[in-house]
C-alpha positions in Angstrom: 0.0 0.0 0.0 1.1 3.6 -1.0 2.6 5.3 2.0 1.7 8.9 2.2 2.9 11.9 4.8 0.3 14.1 5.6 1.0 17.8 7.2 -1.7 18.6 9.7 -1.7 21.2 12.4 -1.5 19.9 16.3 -5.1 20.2 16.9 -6.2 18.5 13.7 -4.0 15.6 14.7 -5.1 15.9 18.3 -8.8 15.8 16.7 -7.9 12.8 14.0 -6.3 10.9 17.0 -9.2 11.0 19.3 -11.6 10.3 16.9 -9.9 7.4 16.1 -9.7 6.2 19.5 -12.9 6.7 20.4 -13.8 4.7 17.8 -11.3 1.6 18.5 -9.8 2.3 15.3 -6.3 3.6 14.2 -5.8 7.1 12.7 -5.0 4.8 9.2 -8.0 3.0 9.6 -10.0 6.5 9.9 -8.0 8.1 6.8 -9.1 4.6 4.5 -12.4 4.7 5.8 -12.5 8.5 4.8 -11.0 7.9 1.5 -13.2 5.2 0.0 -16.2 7.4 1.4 -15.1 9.7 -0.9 -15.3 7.0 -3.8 -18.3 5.6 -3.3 -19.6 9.6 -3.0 -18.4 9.8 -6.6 -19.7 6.8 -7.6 -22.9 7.6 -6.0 -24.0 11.0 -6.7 -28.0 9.5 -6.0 -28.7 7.9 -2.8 -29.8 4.3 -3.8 -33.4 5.3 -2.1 -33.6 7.9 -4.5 -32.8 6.3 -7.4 -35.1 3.1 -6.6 -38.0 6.3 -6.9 -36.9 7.5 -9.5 -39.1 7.8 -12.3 -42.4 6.9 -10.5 -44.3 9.8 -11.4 -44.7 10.9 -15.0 -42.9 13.1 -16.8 -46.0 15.2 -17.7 -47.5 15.9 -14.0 -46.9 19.4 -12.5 -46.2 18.3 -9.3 -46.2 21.7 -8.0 -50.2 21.6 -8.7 -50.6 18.2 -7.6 -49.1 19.1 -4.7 -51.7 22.1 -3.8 -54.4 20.2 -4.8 -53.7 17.4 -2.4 -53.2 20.0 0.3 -56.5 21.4 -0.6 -58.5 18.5 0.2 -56.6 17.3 2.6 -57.1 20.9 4.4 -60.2 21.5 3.3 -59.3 25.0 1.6 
């Protein structure tokens, strides 16, 4: 594995340490954790919830109206 130095001020280390400890893991384990969040973030622009929705409603309703009407009976107004 690719070693990397990393300059961070004494508080961020301080921070990044901590962190790490209180979650039983090592400061390396938290920085490759952090990293392939930020893959899958890329890979995943829409949450899979989202996506799964996706598509369910027509193109050609105006939700916006749909929308008011629904609160219209729902309110009564």
């Amino acid at each position: 594995m690719p070693e990397r130095t990393v300059q961070l001020s004494k508080e961020d280390a301080e921070t990044l340490e901590a962190y790490a400890q209180e979650q039983g893991l090592t400061v390396d384990e938290v920085l490759q954790r952090f990293a392939a969040s930020l893959r899958r973030m890329n890979v995943e622009d829409i949450h899979p919830e989202v996506r799964e929705i996706t598509g369910l409603v027509p193109s050609d309703v105006d939700a916006k109206k749909a929308h008011a009407q629904h609160q219209r009976r729902k309110h009564g107004s």
